[in-house]
NUVEXVO-318780 format. One record per residue: residue in one letter; z, y, x of N, C-alpha, C in turn. Coordinates in steps of 0.02 Angstrom, whole numbers. Example, Ala and Ser with C-alpha at 12.3 -4.5 7.8 and 13.67 -1.06 7.14 Angstrom:
<rs>
R  code    n.up  n.north  n.east   ca.up  ca.north  ca.east    c.up  c.north  c.east
R     a     390     -284     660     390      -225      615     390     -165     660
R     s     354     -112     642     357       -53      684     394        2     645
</rs>
This chain:
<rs>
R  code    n.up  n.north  n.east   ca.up  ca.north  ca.east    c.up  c.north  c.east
R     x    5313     7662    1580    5249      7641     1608    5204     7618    1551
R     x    5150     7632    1572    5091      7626     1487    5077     7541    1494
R     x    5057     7535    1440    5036      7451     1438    4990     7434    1482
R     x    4923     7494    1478    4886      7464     1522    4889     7445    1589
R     x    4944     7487    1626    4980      7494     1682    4999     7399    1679
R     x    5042     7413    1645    5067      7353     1658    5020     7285    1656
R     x    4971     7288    1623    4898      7229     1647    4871     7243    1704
R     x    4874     7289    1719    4839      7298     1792    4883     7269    1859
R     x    4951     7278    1832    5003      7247     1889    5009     7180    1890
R     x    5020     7162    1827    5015      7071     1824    4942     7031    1850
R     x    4887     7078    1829    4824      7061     1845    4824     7064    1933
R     x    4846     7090    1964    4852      7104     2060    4912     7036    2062
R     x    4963     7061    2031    4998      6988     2060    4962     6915    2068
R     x    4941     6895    1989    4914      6839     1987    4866     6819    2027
R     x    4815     6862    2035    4774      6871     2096    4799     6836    2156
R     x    4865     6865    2189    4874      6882     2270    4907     6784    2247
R     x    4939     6771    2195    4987      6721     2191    4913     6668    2209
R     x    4874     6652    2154    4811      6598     2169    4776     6622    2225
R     x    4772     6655    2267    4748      6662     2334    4796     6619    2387
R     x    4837     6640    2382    4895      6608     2442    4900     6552    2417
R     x    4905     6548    2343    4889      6449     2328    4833     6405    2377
R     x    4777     6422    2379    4721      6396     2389    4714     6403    2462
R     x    4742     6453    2508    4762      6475     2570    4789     6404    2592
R     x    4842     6416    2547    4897      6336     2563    4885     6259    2549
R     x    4828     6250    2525    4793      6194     2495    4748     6168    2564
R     x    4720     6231    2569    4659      6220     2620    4692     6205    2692
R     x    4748     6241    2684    4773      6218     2743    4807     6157    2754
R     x    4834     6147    2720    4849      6069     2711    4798     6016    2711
R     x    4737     6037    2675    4703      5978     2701    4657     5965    2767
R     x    4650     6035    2802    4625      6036     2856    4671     6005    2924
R     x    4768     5994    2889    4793      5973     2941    4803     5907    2932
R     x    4768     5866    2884    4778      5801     2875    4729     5767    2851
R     x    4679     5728    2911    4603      5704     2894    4615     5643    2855
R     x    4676     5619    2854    4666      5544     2829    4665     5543    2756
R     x    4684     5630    2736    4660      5621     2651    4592     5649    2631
R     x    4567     5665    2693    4489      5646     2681    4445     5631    2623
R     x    4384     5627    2596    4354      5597     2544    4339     5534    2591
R     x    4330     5479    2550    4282      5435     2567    4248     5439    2581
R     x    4188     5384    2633    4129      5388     2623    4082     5352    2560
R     x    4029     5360    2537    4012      5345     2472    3971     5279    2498
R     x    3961     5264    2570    3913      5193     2580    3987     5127    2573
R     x    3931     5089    2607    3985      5038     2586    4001     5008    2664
R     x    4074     5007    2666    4120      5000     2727    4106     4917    2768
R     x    4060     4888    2723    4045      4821     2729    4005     4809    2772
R     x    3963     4871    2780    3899      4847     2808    3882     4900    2873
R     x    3896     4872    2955    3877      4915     2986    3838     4969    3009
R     x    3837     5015    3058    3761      5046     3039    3750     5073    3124
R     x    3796     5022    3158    3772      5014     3231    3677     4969    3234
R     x    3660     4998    3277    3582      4956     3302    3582     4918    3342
R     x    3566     4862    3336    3554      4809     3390    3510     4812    3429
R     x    3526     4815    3489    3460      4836     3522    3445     4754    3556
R     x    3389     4747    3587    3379      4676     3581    3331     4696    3650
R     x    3339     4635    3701    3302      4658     3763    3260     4598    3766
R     x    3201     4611    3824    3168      4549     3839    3140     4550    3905
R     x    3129     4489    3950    3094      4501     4016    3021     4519    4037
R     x    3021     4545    4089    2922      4549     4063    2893     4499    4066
R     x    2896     4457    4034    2890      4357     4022    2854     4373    3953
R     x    2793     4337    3947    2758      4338     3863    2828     4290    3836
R     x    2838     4255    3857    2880      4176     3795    2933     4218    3781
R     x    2968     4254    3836    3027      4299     3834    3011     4336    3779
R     x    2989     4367    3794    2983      4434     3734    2948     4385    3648
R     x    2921     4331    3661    2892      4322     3581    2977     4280    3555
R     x    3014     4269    3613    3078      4232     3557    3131     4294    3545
R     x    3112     4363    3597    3175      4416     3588    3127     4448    3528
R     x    3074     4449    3508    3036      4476     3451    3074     4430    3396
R     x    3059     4370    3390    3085      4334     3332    3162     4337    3324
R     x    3204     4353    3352    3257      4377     3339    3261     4442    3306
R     x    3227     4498    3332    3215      4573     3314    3202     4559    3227
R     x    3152     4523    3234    3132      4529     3158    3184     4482    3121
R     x    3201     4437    3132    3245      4387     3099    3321     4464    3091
R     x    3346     4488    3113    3402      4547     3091    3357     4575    3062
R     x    3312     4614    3045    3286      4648     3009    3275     4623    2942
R     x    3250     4574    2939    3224      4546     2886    3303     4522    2849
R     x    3362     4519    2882    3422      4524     2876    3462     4587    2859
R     x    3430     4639    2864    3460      4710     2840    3478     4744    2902
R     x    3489     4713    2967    3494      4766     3028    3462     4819    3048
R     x    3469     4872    3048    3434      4915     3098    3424     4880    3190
R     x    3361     4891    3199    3359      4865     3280    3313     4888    3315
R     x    3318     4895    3374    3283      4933     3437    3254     4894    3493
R     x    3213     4893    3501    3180      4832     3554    3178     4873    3602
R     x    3220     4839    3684    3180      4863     3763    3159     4806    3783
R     x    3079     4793    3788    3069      4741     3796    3014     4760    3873
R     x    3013     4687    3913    2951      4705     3962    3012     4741    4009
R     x    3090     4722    4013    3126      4764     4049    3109     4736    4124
R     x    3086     4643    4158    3091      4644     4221    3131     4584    4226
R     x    3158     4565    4289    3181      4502     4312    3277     4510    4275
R     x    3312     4461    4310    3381      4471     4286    3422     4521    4312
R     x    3401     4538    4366    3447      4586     4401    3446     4659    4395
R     x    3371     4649    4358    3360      4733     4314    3376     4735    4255
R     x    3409     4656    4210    3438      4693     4128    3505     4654    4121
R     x    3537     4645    4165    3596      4618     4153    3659     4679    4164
R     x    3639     4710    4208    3697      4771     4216    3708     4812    4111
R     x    3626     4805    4094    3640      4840     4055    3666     4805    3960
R     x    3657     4705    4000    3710      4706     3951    3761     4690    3958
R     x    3787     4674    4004    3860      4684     4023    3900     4756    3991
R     x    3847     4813    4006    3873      4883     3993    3890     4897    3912
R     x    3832     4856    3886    3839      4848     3803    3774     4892    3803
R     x    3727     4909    3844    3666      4971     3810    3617     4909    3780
R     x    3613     4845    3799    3572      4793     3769    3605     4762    3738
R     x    3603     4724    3670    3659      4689     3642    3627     4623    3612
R     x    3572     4598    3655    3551      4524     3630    3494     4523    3675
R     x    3502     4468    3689    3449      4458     3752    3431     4363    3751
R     x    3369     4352    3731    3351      4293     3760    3374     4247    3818
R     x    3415     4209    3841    3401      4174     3907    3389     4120    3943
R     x    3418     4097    3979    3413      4019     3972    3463     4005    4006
R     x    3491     3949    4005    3573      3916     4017    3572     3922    4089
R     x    3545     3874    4112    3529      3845     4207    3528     3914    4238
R     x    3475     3944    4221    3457      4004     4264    3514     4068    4255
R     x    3550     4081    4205    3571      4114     4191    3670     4095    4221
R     x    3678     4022    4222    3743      3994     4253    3722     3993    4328
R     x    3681     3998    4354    3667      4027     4428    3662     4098    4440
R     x    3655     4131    4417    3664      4207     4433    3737     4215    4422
R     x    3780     4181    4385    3845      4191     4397    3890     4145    4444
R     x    3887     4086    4447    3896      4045     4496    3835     4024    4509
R     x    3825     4046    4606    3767      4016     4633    3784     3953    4634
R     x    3852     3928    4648    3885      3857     4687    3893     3823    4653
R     x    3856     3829    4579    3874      3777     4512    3844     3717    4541
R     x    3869     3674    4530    3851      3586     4530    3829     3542    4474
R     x    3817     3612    4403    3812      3564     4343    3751     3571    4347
R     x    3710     3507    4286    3660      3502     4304    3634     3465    4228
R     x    3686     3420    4194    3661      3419     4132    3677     3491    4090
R     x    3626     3454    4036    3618      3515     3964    3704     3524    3994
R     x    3742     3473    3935    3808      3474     3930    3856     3512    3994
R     x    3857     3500    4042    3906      3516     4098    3856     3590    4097
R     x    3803     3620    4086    3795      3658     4111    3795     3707    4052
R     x    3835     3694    3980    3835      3746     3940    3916     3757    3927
R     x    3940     3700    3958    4015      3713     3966    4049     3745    4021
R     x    3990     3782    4081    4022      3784     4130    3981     3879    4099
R     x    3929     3889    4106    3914      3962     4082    3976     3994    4022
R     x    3981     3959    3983    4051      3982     3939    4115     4000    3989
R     x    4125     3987    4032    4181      4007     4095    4151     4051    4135
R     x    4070     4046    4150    4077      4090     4194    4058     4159    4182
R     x    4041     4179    4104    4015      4224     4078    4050     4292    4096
R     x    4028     4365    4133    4101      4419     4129    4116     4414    4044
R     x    4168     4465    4042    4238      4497     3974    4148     4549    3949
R     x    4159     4527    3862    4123      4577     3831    4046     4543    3833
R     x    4053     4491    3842    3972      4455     3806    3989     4399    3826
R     x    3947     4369    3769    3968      4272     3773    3888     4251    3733
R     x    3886     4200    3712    3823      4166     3691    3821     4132    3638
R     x    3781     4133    3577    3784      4094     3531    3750     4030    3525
R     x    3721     3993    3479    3705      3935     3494    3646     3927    3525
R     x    3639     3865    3587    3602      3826     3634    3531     3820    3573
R     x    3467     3830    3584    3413      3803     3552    3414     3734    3627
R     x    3387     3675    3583    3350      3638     3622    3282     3648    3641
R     x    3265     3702    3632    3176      3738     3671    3214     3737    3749
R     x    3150     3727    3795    3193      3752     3863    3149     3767    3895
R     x    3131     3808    3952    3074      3825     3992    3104     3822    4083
R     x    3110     3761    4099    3140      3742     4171    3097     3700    4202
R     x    3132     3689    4257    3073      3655     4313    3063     3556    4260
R     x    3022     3537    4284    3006      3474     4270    2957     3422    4302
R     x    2949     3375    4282    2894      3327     4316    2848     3294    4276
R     x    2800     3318    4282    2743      3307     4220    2677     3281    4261
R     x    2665     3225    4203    2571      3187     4220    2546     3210    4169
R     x    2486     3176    4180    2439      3162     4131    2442     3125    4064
R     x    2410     3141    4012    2426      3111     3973    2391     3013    3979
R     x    2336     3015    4022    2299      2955     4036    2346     2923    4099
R     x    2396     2959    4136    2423      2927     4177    2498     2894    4145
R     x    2521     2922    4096    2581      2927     4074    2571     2839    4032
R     x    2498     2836    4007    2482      2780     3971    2469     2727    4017
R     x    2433     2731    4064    2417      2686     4108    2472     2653    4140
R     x    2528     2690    4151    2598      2656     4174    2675     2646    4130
R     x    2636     2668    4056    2687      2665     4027    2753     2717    4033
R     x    2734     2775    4030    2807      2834     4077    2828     2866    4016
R     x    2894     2876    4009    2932      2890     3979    2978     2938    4019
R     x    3008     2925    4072    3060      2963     4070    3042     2960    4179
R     x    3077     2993    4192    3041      2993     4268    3069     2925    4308
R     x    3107     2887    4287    3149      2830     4309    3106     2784    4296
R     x    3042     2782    4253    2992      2760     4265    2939     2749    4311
R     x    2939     2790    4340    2902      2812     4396    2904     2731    4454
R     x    2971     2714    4440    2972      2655     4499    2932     2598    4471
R     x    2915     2581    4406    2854      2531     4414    2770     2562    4426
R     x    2762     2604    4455    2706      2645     4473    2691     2608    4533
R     x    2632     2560    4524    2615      2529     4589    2578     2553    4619
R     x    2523     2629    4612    2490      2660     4662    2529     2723    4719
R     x    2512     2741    4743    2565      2809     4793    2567     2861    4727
R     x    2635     2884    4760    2642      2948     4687    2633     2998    4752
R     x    2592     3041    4738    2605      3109     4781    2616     3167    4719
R     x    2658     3198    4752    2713      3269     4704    2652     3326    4728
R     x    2645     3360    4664    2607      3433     4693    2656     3494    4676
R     x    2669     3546    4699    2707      3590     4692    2706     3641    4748
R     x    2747     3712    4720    2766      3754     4758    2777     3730    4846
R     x    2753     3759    4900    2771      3749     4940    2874     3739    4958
R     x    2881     3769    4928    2976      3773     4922    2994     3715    4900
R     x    2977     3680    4845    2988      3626     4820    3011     3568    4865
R     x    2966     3541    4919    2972      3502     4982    3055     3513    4990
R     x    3076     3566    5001    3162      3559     5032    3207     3583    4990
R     x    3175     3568    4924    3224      3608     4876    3266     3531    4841
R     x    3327     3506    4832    3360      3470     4823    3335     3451    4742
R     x    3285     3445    4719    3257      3404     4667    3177     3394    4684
R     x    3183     3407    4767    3096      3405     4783    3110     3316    4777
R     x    3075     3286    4849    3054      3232     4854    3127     3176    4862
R     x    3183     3218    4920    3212      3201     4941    3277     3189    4861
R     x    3282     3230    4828    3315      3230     4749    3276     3185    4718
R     x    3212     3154    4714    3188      3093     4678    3212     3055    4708
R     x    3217     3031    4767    3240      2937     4810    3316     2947    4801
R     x    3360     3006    4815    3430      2991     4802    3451     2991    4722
R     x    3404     3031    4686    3433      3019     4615    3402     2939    4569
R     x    3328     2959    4581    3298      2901     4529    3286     2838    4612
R     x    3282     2844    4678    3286      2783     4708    3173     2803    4717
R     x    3163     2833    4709    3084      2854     4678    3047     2877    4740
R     x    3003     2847    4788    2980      2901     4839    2903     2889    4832
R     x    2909     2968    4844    2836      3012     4837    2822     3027    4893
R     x    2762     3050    4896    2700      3095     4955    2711     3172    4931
R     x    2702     3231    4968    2717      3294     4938    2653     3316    4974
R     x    2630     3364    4924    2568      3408     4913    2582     3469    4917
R     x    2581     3521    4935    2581      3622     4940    2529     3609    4907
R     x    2538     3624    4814    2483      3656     4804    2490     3737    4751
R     x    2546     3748    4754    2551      3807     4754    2529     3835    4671
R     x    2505     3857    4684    2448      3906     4612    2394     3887    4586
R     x    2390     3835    4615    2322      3770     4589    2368     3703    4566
R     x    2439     3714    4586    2456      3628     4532    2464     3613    4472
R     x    2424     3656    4425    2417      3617     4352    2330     3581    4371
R     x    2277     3625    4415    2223      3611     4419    2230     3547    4456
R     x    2261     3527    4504    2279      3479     4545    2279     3412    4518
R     x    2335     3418    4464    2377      3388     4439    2308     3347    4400
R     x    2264     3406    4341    2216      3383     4295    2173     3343    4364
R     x    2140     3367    4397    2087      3349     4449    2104     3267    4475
R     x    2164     3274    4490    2193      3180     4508    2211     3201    4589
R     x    2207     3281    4605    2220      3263     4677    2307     3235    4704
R     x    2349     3278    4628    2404      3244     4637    2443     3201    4578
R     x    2470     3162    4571    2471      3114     4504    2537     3151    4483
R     x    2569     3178    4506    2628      3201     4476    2663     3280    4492
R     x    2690     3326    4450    2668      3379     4469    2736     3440    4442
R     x    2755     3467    4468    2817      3520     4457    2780     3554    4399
R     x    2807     3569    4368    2782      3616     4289    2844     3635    4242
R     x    2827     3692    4237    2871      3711     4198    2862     3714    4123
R     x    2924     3680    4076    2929      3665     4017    2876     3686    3964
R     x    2897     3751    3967    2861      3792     3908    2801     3819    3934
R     x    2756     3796    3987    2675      3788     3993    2639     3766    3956
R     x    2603     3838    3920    2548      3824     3852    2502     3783    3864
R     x    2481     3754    3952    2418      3704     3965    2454     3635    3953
R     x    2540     3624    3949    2556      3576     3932    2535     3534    3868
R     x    2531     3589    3812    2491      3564     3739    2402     3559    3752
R     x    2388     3605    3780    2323      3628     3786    2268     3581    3824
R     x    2313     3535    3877    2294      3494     3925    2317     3421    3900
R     x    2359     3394    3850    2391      3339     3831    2442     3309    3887
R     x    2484     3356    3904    2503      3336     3978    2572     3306    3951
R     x    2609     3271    3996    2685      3226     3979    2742     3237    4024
R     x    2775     3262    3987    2837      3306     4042    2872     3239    4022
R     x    2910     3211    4084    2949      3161     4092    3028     3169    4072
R     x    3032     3137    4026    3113      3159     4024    3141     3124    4095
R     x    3213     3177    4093    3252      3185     4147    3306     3164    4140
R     x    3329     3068    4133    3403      3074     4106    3478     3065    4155
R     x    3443     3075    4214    3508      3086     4268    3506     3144    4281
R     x    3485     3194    4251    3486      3265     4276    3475     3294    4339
R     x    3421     3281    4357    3389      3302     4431    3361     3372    4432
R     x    3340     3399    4370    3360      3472     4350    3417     3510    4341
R     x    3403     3558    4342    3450      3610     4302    3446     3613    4237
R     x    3480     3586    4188    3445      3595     4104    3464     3691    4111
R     x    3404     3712    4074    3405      3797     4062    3377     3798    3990
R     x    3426     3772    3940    3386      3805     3871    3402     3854    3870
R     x    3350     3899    3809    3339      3946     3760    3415     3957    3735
R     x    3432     4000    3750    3546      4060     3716    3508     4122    3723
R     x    3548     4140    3649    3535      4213     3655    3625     4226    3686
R     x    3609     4293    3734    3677      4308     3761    3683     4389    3706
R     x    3736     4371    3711    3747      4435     3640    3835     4467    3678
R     x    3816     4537    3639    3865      4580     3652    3931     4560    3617
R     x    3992     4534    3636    4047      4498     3606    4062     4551    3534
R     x    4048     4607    3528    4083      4642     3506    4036     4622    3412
R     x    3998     4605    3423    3954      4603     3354    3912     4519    3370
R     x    3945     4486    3392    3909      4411     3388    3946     4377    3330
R     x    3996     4372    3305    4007      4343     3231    3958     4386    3187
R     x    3958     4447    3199    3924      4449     3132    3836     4472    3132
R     x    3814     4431    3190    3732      4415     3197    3727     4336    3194
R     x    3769     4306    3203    3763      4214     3213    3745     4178    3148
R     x    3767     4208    3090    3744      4183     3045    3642     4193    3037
R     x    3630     4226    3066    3542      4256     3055    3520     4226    3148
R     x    3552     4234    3176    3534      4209     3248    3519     4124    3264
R     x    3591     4085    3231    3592      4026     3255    3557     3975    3234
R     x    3524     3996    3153    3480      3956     3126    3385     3965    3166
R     x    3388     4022    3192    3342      4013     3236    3326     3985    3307
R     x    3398     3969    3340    3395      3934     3385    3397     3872    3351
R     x    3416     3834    3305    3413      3782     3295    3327     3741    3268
R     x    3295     3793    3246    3254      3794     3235    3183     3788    3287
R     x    3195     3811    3343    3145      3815     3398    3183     3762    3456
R     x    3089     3725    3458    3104      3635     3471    3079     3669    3551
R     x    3080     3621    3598    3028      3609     3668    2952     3616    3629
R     x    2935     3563    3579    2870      3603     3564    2843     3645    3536
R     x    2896     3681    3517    2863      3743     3453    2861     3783    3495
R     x    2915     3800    3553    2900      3863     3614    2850     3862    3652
R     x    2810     3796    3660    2767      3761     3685    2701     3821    3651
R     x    2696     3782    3571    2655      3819     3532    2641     3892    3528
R     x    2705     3911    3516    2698      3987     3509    2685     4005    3590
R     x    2688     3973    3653    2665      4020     3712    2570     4018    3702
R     x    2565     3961    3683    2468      3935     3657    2451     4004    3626
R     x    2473     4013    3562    2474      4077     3528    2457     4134    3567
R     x    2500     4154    3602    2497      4201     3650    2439     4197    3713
R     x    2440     4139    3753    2405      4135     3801    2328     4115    3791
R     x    2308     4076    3726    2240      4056     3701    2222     4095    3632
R     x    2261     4096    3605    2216      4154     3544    2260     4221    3556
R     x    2282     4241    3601    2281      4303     3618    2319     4342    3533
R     x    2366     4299    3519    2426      4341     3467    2468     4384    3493
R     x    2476     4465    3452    2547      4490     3470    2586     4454    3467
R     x    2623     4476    3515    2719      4466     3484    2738     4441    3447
R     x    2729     4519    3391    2749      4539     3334    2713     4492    3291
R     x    2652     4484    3288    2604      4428     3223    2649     4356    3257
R     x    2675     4319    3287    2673      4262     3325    2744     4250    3303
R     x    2790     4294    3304    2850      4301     3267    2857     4297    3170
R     x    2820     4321    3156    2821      4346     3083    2794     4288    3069
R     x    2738     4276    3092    2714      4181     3049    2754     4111    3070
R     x    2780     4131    3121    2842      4068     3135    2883     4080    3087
R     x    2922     4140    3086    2980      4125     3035    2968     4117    2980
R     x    2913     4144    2951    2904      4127     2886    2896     4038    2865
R     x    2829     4029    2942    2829      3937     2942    2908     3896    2939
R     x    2954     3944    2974    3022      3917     2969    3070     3932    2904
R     x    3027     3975    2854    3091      3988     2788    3134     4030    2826
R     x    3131     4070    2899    3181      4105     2914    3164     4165    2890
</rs>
């Protein structure tokens, strides 16, 4: 056989031999993903989105905004559904996990899970939502901001009798008449919840959708209002503290998806700690009298906060 012959045969072998090599390589690694390449990002840092919900409530949405931006400004990717509606239209969906941070408030939010709750301070009522929360979302820290029922005067009446706290109310030597929601009257912190809790009896007023006007006017001296009412700053008005708990305390929790709340709490909890009864106060003013976005109303708080 000639020489050249014989290069041409070794040349086909070697060939067929590094083919079936690489045959056998490839197949091996196609049957075993875990020798895989790496990925080249870094394993540290998630790259799930937080999606972040809010009620169609202005206060709602300017504290689920300041969260949005507070992860961002933190390195999160995040998705706002905001303007979603009452509780019974965004709770299915964070239970489900499609929302994974949601503004709420304690009281209101430990009654949609137990109607038959009996708590009623802050305390009993942030120890009892921790039990009654479903599997797969829990809550990070309580802000002391709160937006719940209350009993608020004037700021000229609050002085004239010296009021501090509503247990005051009993050195009030003129008639107290209560203005409020028609419901109020038989609702167990109406009139009948002042004489058995504070010993306190009032006159009751239906005034409905006119009792902040009421309230200013003098037709009623004392008046159901809720916390985080921007006419509360706007009007100099004096929400009575409540220290036998004749409310429901309902602060400001963000309820978060269990599955990623350690690692938002560090950027989350310094903002609840941060937002007082009057700063939520403020920022609703924002919104309701100079007519601020959201978004602007968020971004200059945190910055005012170093958050």
């Amino acid at each position: 056989m000639s020489t050249a012959r014989h290069s041409r045969l070794r040349l086909v072998r070697t060939a067929a031999i590094l083919a079936g090599a690489s045959l056998a390589l490839a197949g091996c690694a196609s049957s075993n993903p875990l020798e895989s390449e790496p990925d080249d990002g870094d394993s540290s840092t998630t790259t799930d989105t937080i999606v972040v919900g809010s009620q169609a409530y202005y206060s709602n949405e300017i504290i689920a905004e300041i969260y949005a931006q507070a992860l961002e400004n933190a390195g999160f990717d995040v998705e706002r559904q905001f303007q979603i509606g009452q509780r019974d239209a965004y709770m299915p969906s964070i239970e489900s996990g499609d929302i994974t941070l949601f503004p709420e408030y304690t009281g209101n939010l430990l009654q949609y899970f137990d109607p038959e709750t009996d708590a009623r301070s802050a305390e009993d009522v942030n120890a009892a939502l921790a039990d009654a929360l479903p599997d797969g979302i829990t809550v990070l820290d309580v802000s002391s901001a709160s937006d719940q029922d209350s009993y608020t005067v004037t700021a000229e009446f609050a002085e004239a009798n010296s009021l501090t706290t509503i247990a005051d109310l009993a050195n009030v030597s003129e008639e107290l008449v209560l203005g409020g929601p028609p419901e109020l009257e038989a609702r167990e912190y109406g009139p009948e919840g002042l004489l058995s809790v504070y010993g306190i009896e009032v006159g009751f007023q239906a005034t409905g959708d006119t009792t902040f006007e009421d309230l200013v006017a003098g037709t009623v001296n004392l008046a159901n209002i809720y916390t985080a009412d921007p006419r509360i700053e706007t009007s100099g008005l004096v929400v009575l503290e409540d220290p036998e708990g004749l409310f429901l305390a309902s602060n400001v929790v963000p309820v978060v998806n269990a599955d990623i709340a350690d690692e938002i709490a560090d950027v989350i909890n310094p903002v609840s700690a941060a937002l007082t009864p009057e700063g939520l106060v403020a920022l609703n003013v924002q919104s309701t009298e100079e007519q601020m976005s959201s978004a602007d109303i968020a971004a200059a708080w945190l910055e005012e906060q170093g958050l």
